[in-house]
C-alpha positions as a printed Julia matrix, in Angstrom:
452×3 Matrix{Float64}:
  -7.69    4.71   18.01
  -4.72    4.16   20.21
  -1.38    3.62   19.71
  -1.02   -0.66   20.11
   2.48   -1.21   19.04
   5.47    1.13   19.1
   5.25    1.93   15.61
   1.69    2.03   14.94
   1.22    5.0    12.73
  -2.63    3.81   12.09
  -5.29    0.93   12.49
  -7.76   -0.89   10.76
 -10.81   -1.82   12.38
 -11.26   -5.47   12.06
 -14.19   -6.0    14.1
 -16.71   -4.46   16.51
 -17.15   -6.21   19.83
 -19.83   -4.15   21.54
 -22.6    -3.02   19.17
 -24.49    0.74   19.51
 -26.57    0.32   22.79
 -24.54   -2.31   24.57
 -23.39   -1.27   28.04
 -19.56   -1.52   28.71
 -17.3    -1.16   31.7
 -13.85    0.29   31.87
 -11.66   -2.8    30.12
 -14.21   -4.34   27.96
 -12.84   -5.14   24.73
 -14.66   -2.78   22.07
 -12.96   -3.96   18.96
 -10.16   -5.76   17.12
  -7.6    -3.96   15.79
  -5.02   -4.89   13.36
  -1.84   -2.82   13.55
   1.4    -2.93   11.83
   2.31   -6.11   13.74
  -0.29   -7.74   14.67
  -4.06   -7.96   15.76
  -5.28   -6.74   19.3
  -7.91   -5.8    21.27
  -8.97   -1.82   21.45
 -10.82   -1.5    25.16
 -12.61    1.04   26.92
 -10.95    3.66   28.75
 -14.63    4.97   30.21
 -17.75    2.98   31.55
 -21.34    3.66   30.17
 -23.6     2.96   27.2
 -21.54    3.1    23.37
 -23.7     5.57   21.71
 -22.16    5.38   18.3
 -19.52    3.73   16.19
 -18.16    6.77   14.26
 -16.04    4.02   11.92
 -17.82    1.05   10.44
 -15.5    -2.4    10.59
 -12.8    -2.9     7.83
 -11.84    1.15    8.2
  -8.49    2.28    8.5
  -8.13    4.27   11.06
  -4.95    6.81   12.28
  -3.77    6.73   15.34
  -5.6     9.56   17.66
  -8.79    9.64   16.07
 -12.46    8.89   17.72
 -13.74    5.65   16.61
 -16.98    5.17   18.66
 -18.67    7.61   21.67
 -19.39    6.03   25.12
 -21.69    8.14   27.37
 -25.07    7.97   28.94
 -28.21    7.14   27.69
 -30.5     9.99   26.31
 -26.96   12.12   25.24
 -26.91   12.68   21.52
 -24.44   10.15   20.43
 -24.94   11.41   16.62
 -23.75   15.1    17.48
 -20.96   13.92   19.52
 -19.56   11.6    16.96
 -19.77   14.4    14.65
 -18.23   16.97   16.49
 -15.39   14.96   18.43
 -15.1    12.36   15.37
 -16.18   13.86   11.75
 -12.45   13.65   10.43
 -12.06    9.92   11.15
 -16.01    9.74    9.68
 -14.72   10.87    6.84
 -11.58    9.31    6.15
 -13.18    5.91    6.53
 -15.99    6.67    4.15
 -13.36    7.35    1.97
 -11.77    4.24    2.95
 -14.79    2.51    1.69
 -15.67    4.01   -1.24
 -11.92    3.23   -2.37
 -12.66   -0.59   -1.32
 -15.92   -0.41   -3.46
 -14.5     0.96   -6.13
 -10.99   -1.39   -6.67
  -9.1     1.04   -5.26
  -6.04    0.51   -2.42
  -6.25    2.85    1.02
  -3.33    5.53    0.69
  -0.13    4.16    2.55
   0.37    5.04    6.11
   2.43    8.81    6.32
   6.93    7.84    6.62
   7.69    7.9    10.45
   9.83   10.64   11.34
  13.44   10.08   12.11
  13.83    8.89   16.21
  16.7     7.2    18.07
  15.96    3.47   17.43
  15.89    1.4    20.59
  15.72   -2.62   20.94
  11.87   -2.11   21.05
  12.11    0.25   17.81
  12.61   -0.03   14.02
  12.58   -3.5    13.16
  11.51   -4.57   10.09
   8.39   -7.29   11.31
   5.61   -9.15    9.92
   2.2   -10.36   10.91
  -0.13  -12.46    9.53
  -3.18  -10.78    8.41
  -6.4   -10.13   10.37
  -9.36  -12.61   10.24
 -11.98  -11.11    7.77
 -14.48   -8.61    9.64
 -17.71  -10.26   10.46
 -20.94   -9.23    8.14
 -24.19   -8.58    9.69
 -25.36  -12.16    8.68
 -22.37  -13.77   10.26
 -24.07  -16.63   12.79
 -22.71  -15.91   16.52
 -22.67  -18.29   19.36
 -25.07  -17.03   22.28
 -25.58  -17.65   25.64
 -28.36  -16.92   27.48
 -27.74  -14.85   30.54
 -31.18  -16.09   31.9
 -33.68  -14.38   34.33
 -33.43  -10.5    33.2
 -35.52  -10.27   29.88
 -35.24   -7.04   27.01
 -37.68   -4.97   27.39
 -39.85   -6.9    24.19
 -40.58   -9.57   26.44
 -37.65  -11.75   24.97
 -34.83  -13.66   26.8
 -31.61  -11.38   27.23
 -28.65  -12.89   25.43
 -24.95  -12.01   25.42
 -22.21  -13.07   23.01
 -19.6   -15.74   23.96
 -16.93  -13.83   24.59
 -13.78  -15.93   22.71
 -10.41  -15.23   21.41
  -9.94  -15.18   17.76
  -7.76  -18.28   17.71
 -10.31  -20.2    19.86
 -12.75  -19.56   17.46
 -10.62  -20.91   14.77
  -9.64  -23.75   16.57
 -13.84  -24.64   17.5
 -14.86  -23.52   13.77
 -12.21  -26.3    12.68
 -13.22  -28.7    15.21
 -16.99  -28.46   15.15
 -16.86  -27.54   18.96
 -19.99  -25.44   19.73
 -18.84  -22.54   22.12
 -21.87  -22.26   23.95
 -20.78  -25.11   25.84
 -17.29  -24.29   26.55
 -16.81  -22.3    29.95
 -13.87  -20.21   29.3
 -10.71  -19.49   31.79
  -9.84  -16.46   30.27
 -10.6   -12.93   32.02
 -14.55  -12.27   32.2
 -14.84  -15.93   31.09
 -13.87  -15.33   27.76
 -12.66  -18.61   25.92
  -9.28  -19.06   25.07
  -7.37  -21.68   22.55
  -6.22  -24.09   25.91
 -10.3   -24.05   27.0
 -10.73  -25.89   23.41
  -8.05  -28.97   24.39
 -10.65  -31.33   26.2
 -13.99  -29.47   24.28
 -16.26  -32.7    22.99
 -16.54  -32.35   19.19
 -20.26  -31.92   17.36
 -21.89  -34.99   16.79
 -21.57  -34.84   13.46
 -18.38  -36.58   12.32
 -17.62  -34.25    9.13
 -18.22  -31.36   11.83
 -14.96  -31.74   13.03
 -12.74  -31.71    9.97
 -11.69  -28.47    8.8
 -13.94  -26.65    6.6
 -13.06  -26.24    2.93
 -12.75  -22.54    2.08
 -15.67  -21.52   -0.26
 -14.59  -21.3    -3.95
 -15.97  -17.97   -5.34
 -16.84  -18.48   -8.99
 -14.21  -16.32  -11.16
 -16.22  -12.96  -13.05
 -16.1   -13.4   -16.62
 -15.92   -9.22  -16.97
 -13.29   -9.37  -14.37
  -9.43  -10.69  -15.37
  -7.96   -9.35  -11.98
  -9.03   -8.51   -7.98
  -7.42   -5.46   -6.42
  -6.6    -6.34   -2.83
  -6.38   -3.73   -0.58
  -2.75   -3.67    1.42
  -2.81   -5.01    5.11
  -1.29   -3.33    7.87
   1.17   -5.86    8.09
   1.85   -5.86    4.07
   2.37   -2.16    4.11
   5.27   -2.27    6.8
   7.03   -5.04    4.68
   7.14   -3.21    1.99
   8.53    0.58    3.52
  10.77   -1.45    5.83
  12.22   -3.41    2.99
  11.96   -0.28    0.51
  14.54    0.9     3.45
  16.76   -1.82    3.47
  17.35   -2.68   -0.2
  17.36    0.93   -1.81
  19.8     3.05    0.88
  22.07    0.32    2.44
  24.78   -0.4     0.9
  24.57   -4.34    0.79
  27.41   -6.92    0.04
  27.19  -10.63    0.49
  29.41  -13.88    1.24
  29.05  -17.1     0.78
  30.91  -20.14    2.15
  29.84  -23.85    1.92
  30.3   -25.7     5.17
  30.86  -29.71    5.82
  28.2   -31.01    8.31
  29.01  -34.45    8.67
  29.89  -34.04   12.31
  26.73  -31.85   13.4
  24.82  -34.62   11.58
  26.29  -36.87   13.8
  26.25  -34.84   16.75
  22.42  -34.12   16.37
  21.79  -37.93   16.1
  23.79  -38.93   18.84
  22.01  -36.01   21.3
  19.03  -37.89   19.31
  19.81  -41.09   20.65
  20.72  -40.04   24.19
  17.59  -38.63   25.32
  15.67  -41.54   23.96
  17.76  -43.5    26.41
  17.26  -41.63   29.55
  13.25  -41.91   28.53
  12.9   -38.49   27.57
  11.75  -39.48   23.98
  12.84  -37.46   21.02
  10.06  -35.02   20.57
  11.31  -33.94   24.32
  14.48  -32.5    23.56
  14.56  -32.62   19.58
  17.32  -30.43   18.71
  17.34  -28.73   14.97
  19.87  -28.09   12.84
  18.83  -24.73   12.75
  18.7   -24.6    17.09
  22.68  -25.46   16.15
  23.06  -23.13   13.91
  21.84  -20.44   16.34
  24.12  -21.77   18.61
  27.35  -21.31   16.58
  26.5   -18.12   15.12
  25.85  -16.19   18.68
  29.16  -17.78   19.69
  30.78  -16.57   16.46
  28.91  -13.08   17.22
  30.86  -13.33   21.01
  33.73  -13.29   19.04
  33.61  -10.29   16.17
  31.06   -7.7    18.14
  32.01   -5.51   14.47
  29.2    -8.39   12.97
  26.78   -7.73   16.62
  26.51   -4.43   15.53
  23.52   -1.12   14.34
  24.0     1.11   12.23
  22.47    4.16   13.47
  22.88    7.45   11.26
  25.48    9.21   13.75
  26.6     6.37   15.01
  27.5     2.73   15.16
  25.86    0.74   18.61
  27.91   -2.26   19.02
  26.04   -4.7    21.5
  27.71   -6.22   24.38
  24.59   -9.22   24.14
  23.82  -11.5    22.06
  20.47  -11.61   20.73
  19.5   -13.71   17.39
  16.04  -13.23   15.44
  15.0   -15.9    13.97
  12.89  -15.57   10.8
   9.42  -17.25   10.83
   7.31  -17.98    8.08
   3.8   -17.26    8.51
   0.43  -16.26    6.24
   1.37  -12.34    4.53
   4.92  -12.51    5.59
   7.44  -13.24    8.29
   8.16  -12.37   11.83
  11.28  -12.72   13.36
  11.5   -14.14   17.07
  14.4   -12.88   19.26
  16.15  -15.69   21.34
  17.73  -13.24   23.59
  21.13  -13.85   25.55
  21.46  -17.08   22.67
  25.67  -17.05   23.63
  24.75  -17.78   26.5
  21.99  -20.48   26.58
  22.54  -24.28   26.19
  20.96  -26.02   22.45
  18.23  -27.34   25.16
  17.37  -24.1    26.09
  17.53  -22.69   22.9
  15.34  -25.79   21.37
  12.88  -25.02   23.16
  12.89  -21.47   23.26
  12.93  -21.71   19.56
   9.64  -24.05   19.22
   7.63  -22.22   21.86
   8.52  -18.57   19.92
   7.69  -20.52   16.23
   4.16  -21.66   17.43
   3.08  -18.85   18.97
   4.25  -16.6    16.17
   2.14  -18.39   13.88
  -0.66  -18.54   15.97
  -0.33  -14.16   16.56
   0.44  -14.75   20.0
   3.74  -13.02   20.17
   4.32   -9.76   22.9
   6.4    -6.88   21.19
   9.43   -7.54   23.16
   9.68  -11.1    21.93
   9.8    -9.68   17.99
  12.1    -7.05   18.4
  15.7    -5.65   19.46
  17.82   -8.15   17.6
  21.03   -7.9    17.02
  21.6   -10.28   13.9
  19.33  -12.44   12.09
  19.45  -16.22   10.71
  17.14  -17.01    7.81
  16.83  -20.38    7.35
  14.93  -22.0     3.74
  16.99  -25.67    3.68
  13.77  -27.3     4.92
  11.86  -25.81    1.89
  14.96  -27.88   -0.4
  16.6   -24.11   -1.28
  20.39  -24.78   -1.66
  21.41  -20.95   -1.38
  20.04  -17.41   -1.69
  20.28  -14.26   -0.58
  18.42  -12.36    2.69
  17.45   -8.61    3.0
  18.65   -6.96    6.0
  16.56   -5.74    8.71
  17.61   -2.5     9.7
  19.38   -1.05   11.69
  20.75   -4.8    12.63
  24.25   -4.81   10.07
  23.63   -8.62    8.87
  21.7   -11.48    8.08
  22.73  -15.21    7.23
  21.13  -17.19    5.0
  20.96  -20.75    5.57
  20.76  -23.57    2.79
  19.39  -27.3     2.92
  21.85  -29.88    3.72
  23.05  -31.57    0.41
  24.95  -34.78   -0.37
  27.59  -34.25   -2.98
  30.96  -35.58   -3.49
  33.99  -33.55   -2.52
  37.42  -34.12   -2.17
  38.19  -35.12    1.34
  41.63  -36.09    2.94
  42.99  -37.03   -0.32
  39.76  -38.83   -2.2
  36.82  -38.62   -3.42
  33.89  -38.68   -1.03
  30.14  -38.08   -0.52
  29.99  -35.94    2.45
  27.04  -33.21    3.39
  27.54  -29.91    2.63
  25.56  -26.74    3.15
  25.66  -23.5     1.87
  25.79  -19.62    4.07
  25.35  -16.4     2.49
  26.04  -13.5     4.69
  24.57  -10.17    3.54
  26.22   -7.36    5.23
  25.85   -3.58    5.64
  29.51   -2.34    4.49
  28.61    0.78    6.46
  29.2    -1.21    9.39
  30.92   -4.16    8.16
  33.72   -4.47    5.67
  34.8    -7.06    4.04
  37.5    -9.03    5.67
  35.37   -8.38    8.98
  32.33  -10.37    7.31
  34.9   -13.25    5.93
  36.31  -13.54    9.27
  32.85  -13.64   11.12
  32.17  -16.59    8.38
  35.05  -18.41    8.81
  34.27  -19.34   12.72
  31.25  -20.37   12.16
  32.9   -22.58   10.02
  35.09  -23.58   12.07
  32.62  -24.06   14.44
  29.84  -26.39   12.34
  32.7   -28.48   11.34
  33.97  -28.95   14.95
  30.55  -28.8    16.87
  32.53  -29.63   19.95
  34.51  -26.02   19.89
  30.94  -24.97   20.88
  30.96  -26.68   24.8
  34.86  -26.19   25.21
């Protein structure tokens, strides 16, 4: 089992790739991995025949120990796996009979104390791995042709596909047999799937309904054993909430003139032909904006706290948080002081998409230096957001509400939207936090202080 992320303490083996006999060459994927961020592909580090999977699929797995033997045919695979892998053998029968049983796989061992670095210590989420397939799971085959086993029958090979491709065909009704894949060793990937012809069938290419288990009458609850990705949540935000010392601010902001300042960049690019969805600029893409600009100008806010020290950042760079299934992950738009709302648009949507579709490399989830947490579009008018260490502070964004205020004198309706900045006072005091939120104040209600 190696190490696939930074952090990854241990693995759980999703699903096996090669099977016991199948002959595999130095890069072949073996397996599917998830890890404490995300799921990826295990490959082979040796070329011959895989004797034996020591683990069966749905094992958790620490980082270090055998999962499988590759050799050469005739070698005892058996004694090998026992002597180089009996630990891991072990520990993942255990794993099962826990699973069996209701029971929840022990939590992954507390990393020891290191230096964090941009690529270190940050508090992420994934979305959890696709089920592991059973032994009567159908497979798409294609026939390799010529060469027959040695039972007389046609040789066939698996259709080697990514696991987002085969979402995106099992939702489609696109048979994968007939999809020649661009990917390395032909495997299909998601873009392969854009031009695929559907099944003939027409309810083939709706999305299949989940199966509905019927509920146990002897049963009133399911244990669920934790996820990879569930189990980080949970000691990374054990970390934050228990030992920092939180504090939080709140200031409600008038956003007449960004409402009017999105609609008129809006209305511009429809009239050079670009067309709205080209350049469609989000309130939160604004709010990024102003709040690296505001970080430019209190580094005490752009800061880590880091045991020994404090690491104030000379760059800007904003996470983003991003819903998605178990969780959130949170996207870095790196440089953001720096970048125009067109760049940062973009950037923005392309990060989102792929982060719900578990397509994200580590250095685009991690070495933030503040985060923005944004819930308006799910009509919440304020709360409160958990830091991710060792960044100092998170704000939390509200929806944009119509409400009458007073306003030069009268009474008007006029948007408004609420911030809530929750802030490590080991790094941030108050009056440095109220400061921080007054400019971006300043700067929502005068979008044009952001391109003087």
């Amino acid at each position: 089992m190696e190490a696939l992320s930074p952090t990854m303490e241990e693995g759980r083996l999703v699903e096996w790739k090669k099977q016991e006999g199948d002959i595999v060459a130095v890069g072949d994927v073996l397996a599917e991995v998830e890890t404490d961020k995300a799921v990826m592909e295990l490959v082979a580090r040796a070329a011959g025949t895989l004797l034996k999977h020591i683990v069966e699929a749905g094992a958790t797995v620490p980082v270090s120990e055998p999962v499988a033997v590759i050799g050469q045919p005739g070698e005892d695979g058996a004694a090998t796996g026992k002597k180089s892998g009996g630990a891991a053998e072990e520990k993942s029968s255990a794993a099962a009979g826990q699973r069996a049983g209701g029971g929840v796989p022990p939590a992954p061992k507390e990393a020891q104390a290191t230096q964090p670095t941009p690529g270190q210590n940050r508090p992420v989420s994934m979305p959890p791995a696709p089920p592991a397939s059973t032994a009567t799971e159908e497979r798409p085959v294609r026939e390799t042709g010529g060469a027959r086993a040695g039972n007389g029958a046609k040789a066939t090979t698996r259709v080697k596909a990514s696991p987002l491709a085969r979402r995106i065909a099992a939702e489609r009704g696109v048979d994968l047999v007939s999809v020649t894949g661009s990917g390395p060793e032909g495997r299909v990937v998601a873009r392969d799937l854009e031009n695929a012809p559907a099944a003939a069938s027409a309810s083939a290419a709706l999305p299949r309904r989940p199966a509905i288990a019927p509920v146990p009458g002897d049963k009133p609850y399911t244990d669920t054993p934790l996820s990879q990705i569930r189990k980080t949540i949970a000691r990374r935000l054990a970390e934050s909430i228990g030992p920092v010392p939180t504090f939080y601010l709140t200031s409600e902001v008038d956003m007449e003139r960004v409402w009017e300042a999105r609609e008129a960049v809006l209305a511009a690019a429809q009239r050079g032909g670009g067309g709205e969805a080209q350049v469609k600029v989000s309130f939160n893409d604004i709010i990024i904006k102003a709040v690296a600009l505001s970080l430019r100008q209190h580094p005490a806010c752009n800061a880590w706290w880091q045991e020994d020290h404090i690491r104030y950042w000379n760059e800007v760079h904003v996470s983003m948080a991003v819903a998605i299934e178990e969780g959130l992950i949170t996207p870095v738009i790196r440089h953001a002081d720096q970048k125009s709302l067109r760049e940062i648009s973009t950037e923005a949507r392309d990060l989102a998409g792929r982060a719900r579709e578990r397509r994200l490399k580590p250095e685009e989830y991690t070495g933030g230096t503040f985060s923005v947490s944004n819930l308006g579009m799910l009509d919440i008018e304020e709360f409160t957001a958990i830091i991710n260490p060792p960044e100092a502070g998170i704000l939390a964004v509200g929806r944009i509400v119509e409400k009458p205020v007073a306003h030069e004198g009268t009474t008007a309706i006029r948007r408004r939207m609420r911030l809530t900045m929750s802030c490590d006072h080991r790094v941030i005091d108050g009056a440095t936090g109220a400061q921080f939120l007054k400019t971006l104040k300043g700067m929502l209600e005068n979008p044009l202080v952001m391109v003087w």
